[in-house]
VMD Tcl script that draws the C-alpha trace (Angstrom):
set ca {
  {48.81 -104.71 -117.03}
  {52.13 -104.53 -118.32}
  {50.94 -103.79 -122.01}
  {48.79 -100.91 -120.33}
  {51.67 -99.06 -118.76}
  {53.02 -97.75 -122.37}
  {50.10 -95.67 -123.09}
  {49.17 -94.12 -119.83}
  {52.69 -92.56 -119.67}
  {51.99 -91.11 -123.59}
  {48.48 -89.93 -122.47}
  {50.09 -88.59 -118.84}
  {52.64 -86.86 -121.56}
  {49.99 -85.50 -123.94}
  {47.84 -83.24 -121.46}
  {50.63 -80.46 -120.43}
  {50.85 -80.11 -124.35}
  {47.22 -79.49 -124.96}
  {46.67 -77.06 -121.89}
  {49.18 -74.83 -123.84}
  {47.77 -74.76 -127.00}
  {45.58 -71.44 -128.24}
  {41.88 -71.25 -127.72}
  {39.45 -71.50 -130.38}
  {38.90 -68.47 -132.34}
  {35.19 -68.07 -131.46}
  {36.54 -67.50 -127.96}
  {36.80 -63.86 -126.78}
  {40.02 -62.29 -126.41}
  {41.39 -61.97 -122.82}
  {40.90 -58.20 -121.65}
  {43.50 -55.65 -122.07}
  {46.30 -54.51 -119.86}
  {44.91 -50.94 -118.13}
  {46.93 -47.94 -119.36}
  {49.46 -46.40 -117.57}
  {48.17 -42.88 -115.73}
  {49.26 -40.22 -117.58}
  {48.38 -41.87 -121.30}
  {45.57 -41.00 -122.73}
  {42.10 -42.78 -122.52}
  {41.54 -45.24 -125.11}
  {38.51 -43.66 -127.62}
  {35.38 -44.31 -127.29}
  {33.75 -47.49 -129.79}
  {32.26 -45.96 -132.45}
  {28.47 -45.09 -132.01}
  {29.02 -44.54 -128.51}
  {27.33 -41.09 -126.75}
  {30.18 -38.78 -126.07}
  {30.29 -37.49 -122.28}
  {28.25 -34.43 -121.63}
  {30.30 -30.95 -121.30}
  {30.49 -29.48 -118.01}
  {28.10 -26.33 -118.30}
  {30.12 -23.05 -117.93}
  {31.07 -21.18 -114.80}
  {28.49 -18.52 -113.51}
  {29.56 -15.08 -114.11}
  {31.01 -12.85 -111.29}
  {28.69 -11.43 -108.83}
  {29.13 -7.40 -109.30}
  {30.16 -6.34 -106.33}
  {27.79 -3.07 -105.37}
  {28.98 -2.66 -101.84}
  {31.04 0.78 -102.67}
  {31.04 4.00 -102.64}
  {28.99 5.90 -105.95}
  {32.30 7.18 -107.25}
  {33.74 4.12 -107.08}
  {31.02 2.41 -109.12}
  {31.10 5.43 -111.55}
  {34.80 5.06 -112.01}
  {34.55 1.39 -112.54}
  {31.68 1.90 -114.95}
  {33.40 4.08 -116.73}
  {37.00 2.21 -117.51}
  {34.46 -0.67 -118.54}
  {32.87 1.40 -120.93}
  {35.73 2.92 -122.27}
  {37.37 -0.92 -122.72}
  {34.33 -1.33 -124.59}
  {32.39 -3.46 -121.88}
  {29.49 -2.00 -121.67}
  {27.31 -5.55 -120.80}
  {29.83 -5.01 -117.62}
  {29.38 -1.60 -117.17}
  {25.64 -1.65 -117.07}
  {24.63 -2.91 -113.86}
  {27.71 -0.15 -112.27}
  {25.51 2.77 -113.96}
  {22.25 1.36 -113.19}
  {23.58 1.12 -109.36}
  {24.38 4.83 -109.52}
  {21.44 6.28 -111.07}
  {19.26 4.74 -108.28}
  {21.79 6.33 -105.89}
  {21.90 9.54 -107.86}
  {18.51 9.76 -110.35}
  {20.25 13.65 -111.33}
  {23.80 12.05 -112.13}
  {23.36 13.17 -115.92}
  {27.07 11.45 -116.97}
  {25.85 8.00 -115.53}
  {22.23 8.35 -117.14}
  {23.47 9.24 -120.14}
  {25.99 5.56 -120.21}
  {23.42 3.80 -119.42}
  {21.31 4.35 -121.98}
  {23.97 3.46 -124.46}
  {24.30 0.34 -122.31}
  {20.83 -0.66 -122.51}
  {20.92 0.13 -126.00}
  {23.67 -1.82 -126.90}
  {22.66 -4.79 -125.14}
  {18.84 -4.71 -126.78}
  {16.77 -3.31 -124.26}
  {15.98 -0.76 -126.17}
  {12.07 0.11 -124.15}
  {14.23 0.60 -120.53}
  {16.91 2.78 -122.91}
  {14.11 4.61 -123.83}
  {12.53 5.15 -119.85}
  {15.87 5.82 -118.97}
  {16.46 8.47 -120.77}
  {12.62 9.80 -120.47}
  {14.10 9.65 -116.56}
  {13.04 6.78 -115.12}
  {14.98 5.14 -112.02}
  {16.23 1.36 -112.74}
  {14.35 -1.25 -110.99}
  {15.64 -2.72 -107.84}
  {16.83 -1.46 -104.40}
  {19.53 0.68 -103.71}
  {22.50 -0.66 -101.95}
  {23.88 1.35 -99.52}
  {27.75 1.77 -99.21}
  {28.87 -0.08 -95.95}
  {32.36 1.06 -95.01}
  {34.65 -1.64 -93.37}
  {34.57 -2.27 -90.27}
  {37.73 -0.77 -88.01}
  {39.36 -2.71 -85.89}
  {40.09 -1.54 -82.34}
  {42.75 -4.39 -80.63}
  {42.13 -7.90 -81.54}
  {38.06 -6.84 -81.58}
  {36.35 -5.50 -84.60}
  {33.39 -2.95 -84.67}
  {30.39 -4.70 -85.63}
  {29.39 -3.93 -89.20}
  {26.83 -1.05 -90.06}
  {23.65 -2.29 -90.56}
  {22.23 -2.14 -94.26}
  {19.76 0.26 -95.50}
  {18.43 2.05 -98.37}
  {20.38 5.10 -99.53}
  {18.38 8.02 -98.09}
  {16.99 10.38 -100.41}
  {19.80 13.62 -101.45}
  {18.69 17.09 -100.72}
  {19.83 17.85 -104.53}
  {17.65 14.85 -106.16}
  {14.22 16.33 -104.00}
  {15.16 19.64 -105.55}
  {15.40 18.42 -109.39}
  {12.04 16.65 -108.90}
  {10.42 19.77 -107.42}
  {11.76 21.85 -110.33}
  {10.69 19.71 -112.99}
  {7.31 19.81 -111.30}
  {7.61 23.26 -110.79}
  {9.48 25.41 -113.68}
  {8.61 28.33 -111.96}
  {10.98 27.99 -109.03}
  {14.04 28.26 -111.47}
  {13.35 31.94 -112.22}
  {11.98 34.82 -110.65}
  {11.09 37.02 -113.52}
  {10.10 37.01 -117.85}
  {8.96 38.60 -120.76}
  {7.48 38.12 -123.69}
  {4.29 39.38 -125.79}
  {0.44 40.13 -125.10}
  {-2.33 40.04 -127.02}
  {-6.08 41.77 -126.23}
  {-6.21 42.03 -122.90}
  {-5.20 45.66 -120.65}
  {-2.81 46.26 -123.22}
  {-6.02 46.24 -125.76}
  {-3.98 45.04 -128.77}
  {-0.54 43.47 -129.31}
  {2.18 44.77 -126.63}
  {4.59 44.12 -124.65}
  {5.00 43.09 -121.01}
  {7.88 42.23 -118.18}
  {7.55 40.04 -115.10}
  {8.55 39.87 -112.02}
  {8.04 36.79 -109.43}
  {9.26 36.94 -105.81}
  {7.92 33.82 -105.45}
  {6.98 30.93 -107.70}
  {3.33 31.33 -106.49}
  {3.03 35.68 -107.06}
  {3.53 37.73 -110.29}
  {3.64 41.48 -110.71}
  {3.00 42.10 -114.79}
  {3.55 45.42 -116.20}
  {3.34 46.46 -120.30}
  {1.80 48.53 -123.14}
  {-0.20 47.26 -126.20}
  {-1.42 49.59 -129.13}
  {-4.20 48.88 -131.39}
  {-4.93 50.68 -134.95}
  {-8.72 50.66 -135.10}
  {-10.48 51.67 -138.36}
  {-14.42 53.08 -138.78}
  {-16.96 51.79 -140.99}
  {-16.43 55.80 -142.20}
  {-13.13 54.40 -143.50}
  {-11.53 56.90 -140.63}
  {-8.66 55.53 -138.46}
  {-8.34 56.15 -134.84}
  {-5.89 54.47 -131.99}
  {-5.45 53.24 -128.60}
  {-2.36 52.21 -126.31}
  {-2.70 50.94 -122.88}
  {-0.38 50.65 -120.26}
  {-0.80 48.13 -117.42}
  {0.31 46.76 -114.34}
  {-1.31 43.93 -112.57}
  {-0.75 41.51 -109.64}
  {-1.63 37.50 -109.81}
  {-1.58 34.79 -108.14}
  {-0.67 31.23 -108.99}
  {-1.59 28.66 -106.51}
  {-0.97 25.38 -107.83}
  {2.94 24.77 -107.92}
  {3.11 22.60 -111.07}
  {3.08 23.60 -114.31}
  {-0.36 24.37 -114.74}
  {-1.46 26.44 -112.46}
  {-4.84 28.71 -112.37}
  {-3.99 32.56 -111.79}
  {-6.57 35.00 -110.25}
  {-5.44 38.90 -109.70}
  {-6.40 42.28 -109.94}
  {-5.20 45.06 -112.61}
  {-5.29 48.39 -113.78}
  {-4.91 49.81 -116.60}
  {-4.62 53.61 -118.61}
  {-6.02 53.80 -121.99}
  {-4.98 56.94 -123.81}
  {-5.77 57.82 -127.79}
  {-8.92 58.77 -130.18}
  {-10.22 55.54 -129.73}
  {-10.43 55.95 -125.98}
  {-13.47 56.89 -125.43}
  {-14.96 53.67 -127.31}
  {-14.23 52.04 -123.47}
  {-17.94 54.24 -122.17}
  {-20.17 52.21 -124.81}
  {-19.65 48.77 -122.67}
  {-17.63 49.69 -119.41}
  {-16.99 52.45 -116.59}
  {-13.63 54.11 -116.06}
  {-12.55 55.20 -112.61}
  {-11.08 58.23 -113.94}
  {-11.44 59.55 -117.23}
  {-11.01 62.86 -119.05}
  {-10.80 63.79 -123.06}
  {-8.45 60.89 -124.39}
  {-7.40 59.11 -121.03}
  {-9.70 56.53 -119.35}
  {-8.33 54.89 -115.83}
  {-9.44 51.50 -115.48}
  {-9.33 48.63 -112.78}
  {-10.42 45.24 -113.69}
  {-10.04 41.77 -111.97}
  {-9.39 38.09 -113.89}
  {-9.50 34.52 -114.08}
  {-7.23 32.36 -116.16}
  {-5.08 29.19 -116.71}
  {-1.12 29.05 -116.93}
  {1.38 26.93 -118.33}
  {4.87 26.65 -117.41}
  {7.37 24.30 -119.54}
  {10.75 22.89 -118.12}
  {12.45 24.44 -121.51}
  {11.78 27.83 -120.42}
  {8.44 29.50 -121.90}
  {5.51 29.82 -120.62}
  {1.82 30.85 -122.03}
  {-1.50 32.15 -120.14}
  {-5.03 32.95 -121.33}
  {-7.36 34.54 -119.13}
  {-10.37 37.13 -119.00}
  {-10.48 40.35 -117.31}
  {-13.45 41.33 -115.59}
  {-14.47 45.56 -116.14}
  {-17.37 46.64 -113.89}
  {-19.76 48.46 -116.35}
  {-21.27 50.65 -113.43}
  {-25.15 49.07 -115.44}
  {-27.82 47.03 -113.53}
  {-26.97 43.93 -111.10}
  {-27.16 41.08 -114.23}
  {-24.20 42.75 -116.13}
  {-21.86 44.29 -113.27}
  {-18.71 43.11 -115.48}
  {-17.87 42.98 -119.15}
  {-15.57 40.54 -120.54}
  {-12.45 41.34 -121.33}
  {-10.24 38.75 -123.11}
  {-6.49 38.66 -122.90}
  {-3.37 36.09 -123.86}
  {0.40 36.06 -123.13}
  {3.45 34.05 -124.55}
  {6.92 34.50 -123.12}
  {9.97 33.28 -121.89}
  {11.15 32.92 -118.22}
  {14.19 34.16 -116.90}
}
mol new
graphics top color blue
foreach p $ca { graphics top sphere $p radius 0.5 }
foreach p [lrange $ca 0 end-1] q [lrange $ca 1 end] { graphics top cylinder $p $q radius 0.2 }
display resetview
């Protein structure tokens, strides 16, 4: 027992030297320390998937809920900064307010342009209306004490007096004027002339003109013939084409006058005059730039038999409104 005591103190002695030896080298290495908040994060092992990118913040609501000068204004400092993806949905607000606002209309066809939309650039300037409703300008509420007026309730812009008006005129050229001129041909005035007009209403006409003609004989002998006219239509249909239906009369006077007697019957007639009256039937066409044109055939009673009570009597006109 004695002889034992020796080596049970060495091997007692031994063991706190061996726990503080190093471990093997095929033994991982303890983890690291955390980092202090504030440093930054360690990087990423290589071949590692990096953390997705937050995806970008929406873009502002626009903020319709003004008055149409307001929007205009804004519009326009946008578009002057050079803006115009911001400025678009501004002028596309006001031309559903205002479809006549020619400034706005005009910006936002540039806009759509710029942006590649060039089919709605093109129906906006044609005249179309952008799509969408119209939001109406609510005012803020006023406060009366510590209790507020309830807020106005929301609805569509009505309709301005000004915009019904535009529409009607481009539907109707003739309600822009009340009178023109321009040049016949055939017709009362028998050759090419000259005529006036005068329209107290969009729907009435009161014509009035001369026309000459130079007629020449198989005899090689020359003879001529003026006429001067005044006649009263109607126009019905208030667009641009319209039918007409009126009554007319008409004084030829020359050495061709009496040529009238082979295929019609003068009220009044004597030498080289012949008074005639006629009625006729015809189409008219009124453009929003201003001119207008009309065909039509007069109808001359021929004083015959029943089947030809009326000779034909072809006439055109081409002017300008005024």
């Amino acid at each position: 027992m004695r002889r034992l005591l020796p080596f049970v103190f060495a091997v007692l002695l031994a063991v706190p030297a061996l726990a503080q030896e190093e471990p093997p080298a095929d033994e991982a290495p303890a983890p690291e320390e955390e980092a202090p908040e504030g440093d930054a994060p360690p990087p990423a092992p290589e071949g590692a998937l990096a953390p997705p990118e937050e995806p970008p913040p929406p873009p502002p609501a626009v903020d319709l809920n003004r008055g149409t000068a307001t929007l205009y204004a804004e519009a326009y400092e946008l578009f002057g900064a050079g803006d115009l993806a911001g400025a678009l949905p501004l002028f596309e607000e006001v031309v559903r307010r205002e479809p006549d606002h020619p400034s706005a209309r005009n910006y936002l066809v540039e806009c759509l342009m710029e942006v590649g939309r060039a089919d709605d650039a093109e129906a906006a300037r044609d005249g179309a209306v952008p799509p969408g409703p119209v939001t109406a300008y609510v005012p803020p509420a006023t406060k009366s004490g510590n209790n507020a007026a309830p807020p106005a309730p929301v609805v569509e812009a009505p309709e301005t007096p000004e915009s019904k008006k535009a529409r009607g005129d481009k539907r109707n050229p003739r309600r822009t004027s009340r009178g023109g001129a321009g040049l016949t041909l055939l017709g009362p005035g028998v050759g090419l002339g000259l005529y006036a007009e005068f329209r107290p209403h969009w729907a009435v006409a009161l014509d009035g003109g001369l026309g000459f003609v130079l007629i020449k004989s198989d005899s090689g002998t020359r003879s001529s013939m003026a006429g001067v006219w005044a006649e009263a239509s109607l126009m019905p249909v208030p667009f641009r084409l319209t039918p007409t239906i009126g009554v007319g009369i008409t004084t030829l006077a020359g050495g061709a006058a009496w040529r009238l007697d082979s295929f019609a019957q003068a009220l009044a007639g004597r030498n080289r005059l012949r008074l005639v009256g006629y009625w006729h039937l015809g189409l008219r066409y009124d453009s929003a730039r201003g001119f207008h044109v009309a065909a039509g055939v007069g109808f001359v009673p021929t004083g015959r038999e029943p089947g030809k009570a009326f000779a034909p009597w072809p006439g055109f006109k081409f002017g300008m409104r005024f």
